[in-house]
C-alpha positions in Angstrom: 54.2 27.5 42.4 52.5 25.1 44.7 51.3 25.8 48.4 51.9 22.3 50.1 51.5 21.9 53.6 53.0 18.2 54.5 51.5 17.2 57.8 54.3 15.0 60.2 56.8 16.8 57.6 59.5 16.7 60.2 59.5 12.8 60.3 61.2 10.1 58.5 59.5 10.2 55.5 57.9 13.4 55.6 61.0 15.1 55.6 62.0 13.2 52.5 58.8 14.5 50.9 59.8 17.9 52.2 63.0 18.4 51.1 61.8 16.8 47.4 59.1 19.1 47.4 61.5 22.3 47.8 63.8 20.8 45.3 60.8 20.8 42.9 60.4 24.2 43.3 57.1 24.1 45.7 56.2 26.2 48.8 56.4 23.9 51.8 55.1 24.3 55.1 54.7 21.8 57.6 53.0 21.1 60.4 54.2 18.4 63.0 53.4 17.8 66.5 57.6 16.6 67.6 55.9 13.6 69.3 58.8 12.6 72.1 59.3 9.0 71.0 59.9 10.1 67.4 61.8 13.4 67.5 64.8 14.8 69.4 64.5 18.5 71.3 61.7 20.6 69.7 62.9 24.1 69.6 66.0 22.5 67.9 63.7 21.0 65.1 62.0 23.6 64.6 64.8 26.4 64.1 66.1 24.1 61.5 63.3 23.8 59.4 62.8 28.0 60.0 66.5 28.1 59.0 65.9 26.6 55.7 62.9 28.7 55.0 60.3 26.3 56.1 57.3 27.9 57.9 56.8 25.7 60.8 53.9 25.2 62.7 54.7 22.9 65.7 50.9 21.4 66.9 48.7 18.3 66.0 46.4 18.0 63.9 44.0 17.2 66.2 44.2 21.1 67.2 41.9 23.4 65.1 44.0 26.5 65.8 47.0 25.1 64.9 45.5 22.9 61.8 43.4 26.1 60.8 46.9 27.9 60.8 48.7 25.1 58.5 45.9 24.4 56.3 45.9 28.7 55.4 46.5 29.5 51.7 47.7 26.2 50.8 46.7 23.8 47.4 47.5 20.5 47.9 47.8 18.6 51.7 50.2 15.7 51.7 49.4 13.9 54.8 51.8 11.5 56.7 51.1 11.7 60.5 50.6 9.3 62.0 52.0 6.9 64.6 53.4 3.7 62.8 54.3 0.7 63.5 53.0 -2.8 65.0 53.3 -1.3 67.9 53.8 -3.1 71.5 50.5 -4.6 73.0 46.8 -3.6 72.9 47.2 -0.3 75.0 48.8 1.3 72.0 45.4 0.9 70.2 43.8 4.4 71.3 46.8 5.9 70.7 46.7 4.6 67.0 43.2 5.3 66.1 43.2 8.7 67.5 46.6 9.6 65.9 45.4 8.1 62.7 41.7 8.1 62.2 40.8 11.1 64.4 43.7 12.4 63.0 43.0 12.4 59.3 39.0 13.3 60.2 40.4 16.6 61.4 42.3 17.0 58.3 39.6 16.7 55.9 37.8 18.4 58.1 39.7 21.3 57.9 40.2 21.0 54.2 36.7 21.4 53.8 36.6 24.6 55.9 39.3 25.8 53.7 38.3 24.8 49.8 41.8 22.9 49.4 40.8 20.1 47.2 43.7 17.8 46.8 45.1 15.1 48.8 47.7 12.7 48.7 47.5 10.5 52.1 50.3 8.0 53.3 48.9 4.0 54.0 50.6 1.2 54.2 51.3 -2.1 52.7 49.9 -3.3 56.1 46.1 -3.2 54.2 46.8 -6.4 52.3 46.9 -8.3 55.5 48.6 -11.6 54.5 49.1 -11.1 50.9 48.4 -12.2 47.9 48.9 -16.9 48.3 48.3 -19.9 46.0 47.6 -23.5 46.7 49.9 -26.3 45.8 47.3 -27.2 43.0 47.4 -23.0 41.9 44.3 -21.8 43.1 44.4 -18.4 44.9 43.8 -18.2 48.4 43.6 -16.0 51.0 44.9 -17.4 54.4 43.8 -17.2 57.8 45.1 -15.2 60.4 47.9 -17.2 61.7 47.5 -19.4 65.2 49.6 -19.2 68.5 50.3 -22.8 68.5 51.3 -22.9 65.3 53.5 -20.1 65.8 55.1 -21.4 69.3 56.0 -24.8 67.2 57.8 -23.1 64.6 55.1 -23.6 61.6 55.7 -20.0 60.6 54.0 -20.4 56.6 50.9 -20.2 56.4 49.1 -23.7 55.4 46.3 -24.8 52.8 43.2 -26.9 53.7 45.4 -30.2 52.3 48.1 -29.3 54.9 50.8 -28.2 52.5 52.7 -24.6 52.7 50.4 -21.8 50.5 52.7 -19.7 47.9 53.2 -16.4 48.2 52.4 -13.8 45.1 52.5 -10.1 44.1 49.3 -8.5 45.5 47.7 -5.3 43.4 45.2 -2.7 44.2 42.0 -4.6 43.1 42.4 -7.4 45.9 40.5 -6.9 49.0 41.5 -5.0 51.9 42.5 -7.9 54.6 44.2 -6.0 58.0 45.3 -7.8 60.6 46.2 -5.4 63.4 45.6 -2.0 65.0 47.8 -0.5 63.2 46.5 -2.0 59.9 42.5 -1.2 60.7 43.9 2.6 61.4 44.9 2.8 57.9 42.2 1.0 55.9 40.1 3.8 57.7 42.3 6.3 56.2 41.6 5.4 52.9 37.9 5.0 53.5 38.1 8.7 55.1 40.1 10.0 51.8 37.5 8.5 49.8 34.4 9.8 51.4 35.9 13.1 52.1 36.7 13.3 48.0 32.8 11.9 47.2 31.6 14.7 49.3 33.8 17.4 48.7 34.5 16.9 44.8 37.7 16.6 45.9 40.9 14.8 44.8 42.9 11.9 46.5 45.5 9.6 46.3 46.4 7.2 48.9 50.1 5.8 48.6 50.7 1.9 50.2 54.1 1.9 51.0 56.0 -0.8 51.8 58.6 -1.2 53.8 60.5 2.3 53.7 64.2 2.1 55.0 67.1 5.0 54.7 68.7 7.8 56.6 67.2 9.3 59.5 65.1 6.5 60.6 64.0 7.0 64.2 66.5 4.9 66.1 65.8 2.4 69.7 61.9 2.4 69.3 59.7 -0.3 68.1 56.8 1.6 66.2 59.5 2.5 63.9 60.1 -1.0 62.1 62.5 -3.6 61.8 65.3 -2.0 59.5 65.4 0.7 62.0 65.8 -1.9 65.0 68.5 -4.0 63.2 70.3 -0.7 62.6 69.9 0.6 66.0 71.5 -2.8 67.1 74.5 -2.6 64.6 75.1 1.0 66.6 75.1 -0.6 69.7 77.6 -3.0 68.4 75.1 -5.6 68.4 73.9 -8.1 65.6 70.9 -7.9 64.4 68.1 -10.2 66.2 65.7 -11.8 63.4 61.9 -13.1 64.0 60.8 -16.4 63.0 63.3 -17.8 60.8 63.9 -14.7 58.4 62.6 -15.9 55.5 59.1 -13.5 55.7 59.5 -12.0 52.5 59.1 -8.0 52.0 59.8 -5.3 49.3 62.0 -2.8 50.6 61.7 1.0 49.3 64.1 3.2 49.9 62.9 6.9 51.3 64.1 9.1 48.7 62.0 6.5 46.3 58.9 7.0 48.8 59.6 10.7 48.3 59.5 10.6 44.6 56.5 8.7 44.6 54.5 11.6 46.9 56.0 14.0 44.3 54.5 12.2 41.5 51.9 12.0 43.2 51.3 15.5 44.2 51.2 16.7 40.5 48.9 13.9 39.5 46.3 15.5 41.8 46.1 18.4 39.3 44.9 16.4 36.6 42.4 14.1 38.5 38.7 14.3 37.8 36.9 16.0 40.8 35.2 13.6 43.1 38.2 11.1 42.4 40.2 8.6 44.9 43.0 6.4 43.6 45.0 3.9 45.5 49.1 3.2 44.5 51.4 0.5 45.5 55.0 1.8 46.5 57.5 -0.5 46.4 61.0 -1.6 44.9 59.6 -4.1 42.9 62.3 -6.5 44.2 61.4 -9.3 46.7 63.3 -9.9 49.7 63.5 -11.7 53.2 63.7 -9.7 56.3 67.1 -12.2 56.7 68.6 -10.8 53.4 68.1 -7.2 54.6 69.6 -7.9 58.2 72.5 -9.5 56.3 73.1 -7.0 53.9 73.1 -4.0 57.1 75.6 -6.1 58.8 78.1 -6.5 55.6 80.5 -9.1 55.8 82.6 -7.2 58.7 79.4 -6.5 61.3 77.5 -9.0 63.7 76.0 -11.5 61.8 72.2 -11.7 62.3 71.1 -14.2 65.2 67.9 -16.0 63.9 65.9 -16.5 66.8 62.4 -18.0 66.2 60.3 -15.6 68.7 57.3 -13.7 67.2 55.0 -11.0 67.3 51.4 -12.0 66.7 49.6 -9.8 64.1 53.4 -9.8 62.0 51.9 -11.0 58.5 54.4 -13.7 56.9 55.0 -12.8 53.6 53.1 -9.6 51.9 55.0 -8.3 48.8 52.6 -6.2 46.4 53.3 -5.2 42.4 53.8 -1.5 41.9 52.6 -1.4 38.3 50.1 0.7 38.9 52.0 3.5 39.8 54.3 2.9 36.9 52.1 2.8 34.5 49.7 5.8 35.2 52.1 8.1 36.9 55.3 7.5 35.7 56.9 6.4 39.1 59.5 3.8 39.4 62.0 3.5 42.4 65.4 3.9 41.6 67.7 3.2 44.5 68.7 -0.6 44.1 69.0 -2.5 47.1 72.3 -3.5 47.5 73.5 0.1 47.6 70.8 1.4 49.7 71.0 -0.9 52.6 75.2 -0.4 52.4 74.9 3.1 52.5 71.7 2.9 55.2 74.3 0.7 57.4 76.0 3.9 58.2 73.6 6.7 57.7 72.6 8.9 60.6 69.5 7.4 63.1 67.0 9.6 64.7 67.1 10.2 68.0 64.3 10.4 70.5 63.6 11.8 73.9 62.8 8.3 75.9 
């Protein structure tokens, strides 16, 4: 039986990897820190994690006594907390690269200290920065961050040196790593950490890129929590949905029992890595889609249709879809929950609630 210890593993999608790993017949612990602006009362969260048999250990991992105490007797660390998001202006920025890259420095640390020599670490889509783009004429391309001005006018694509609209492609793992926010940097350094930790250490890593994960138990009302939960948080209000730019920015979205299976996979592929390994996976549905198909297909054809309404949030990449062929073809792992179904069931599902 594994020892897992699944940091942020009372969170949106650490609690999918938790209740996956106990179906797989692992030992889970988890350590969380019940930030306010993610999770409800904490006493509450953690009796039911206790009352499923889940040793809880309610600190950050920032804390050595309480990381010392969650990293104790365990094999494999699958580490997802963090604070997500695009987050609201450049105050959250401390906030992100403490939660994230002091964060996950802590954790290796502490790995170190206690011999535990496998890894699987959560990044993001987010690393690709604008994606993968071709001219007009088919040449690759990677585009410029996109301007203000061109932004305030409505030119939401990004545009080629001969003034015509770039073409959006699959990205995969070889491409260089492009970020274009906080949030963003705070993962690329994630990676870099998992890799340097596993150089030094001998250790064993895998660092998962998901892309945009929807499903039950989203946190609900908050915006580091993305935009399916904010267009389902609106639909509770009775509210339609309110979509950026025009809506065509295309996405891949993954459901959260998918992202689940992927860290499960994931987990058991750390057994069989050489020492002093790092590998990086693409997680995604494989399916391309604009952020206006998914607000359409929440709503359904009885809800508040989406309202388009051209504002913007500078550092939002366009389009970033990545291929997950990778994953497929080395560890087996292919998402399963197909779009249509998911976002109909999502449309009702249960939101997280928060403190503020």
């Amino acid at each position: 039986m594994t020892r897992l210890l699944v940091t942020g593993g009372a969170g949106f999608i650490g609690s999918a990897i938790v209740r996956r790993a106990l179906a797989d017949g692992h030992e889970v612990r988890v350590l969380d820190s019940l930030r306010d602006d993610v999770h409800g009362d904490p006493g509450e969260v953690v009796r039911a994690h206790q009352q499923q048999g889940i040793e809880f250990v309610h600190g950050d991992v920032r804390d050595r006594v309480s990381l010392d105490a969650a990293l104790d007797g365990v094999d494999v660390v699958c580490h997802q907390a963090a604070k997500v998001g695009l987050g609201v202006d450049f105050q959250d920025a401390p906030d992100y690269v403490s939660s994230n890259d002091a964060g996950t420095a802590y954790v290796l640390a502490g790995m170190d200290r206690h011999e535990i020599g496998r890894l699987v670490v959560a990044s993001s889509m987010v690393v690709y920065g604008e994606g993968a783009y071709t001219t007009s004429d088919g040449e690759p391309v990677r585009p410029p961050a996109r301007r203000r001005e061109d932004l305030d006018a409505g030119r939401f694509d990004p545009i080629g040196a001969d003034g015509h609209p770039l073409l959006p492609g699959l990205i995969d793992e070889s491409a260089a790593l492009d970020p274009r926010n906080v949030y963003a940097q705070t993962k690329v350094a994630q990676e870099h950490l998992a890799s340097s930790w596993a150089r030094a250490t001998g250790g064993r890593a895998i660092a998962l890129r998901y892309h945009n994960v929807y499903g039950p138990g989203m946190p609900a009302n908050t915006p580091y929590a993305g935009v399916a939960s904010l267009f389902r948080s609106a639909l509770a209000r009775g509210e339609a949905p309110r979509v950026f730019e025009d809506g065509a920015q295309r996405r891949d979205f993954v459901h959260v029992d998918d992202v689940a299976g992927a860290n499960a996979a994931s987990i058991a592929a750390t057994a069989d890595l050489p020492a002093d390994s790092f590998r990086a996976y693409n997680v995604g549905s494989g399916v391309v889609h604009t952020i206006g198909d998914m607000a359409a297909a929440i709503a359904g054809p009885d809800g508040p249709q989406p309202v388009v309404t051209g504002e913007y949030r500078l550092g939002d990449v366009r389009h970033v879809t990545a291929s997950s062929d990778r994953i497929a073809a080395e560890l087996g792992w292919r998402a399963e929950v197909d779009f249509v179904a998911g976002m109909r069931d999502f449309a009702t599902a249960p939101l997280r609630s928060a403190v503020r």
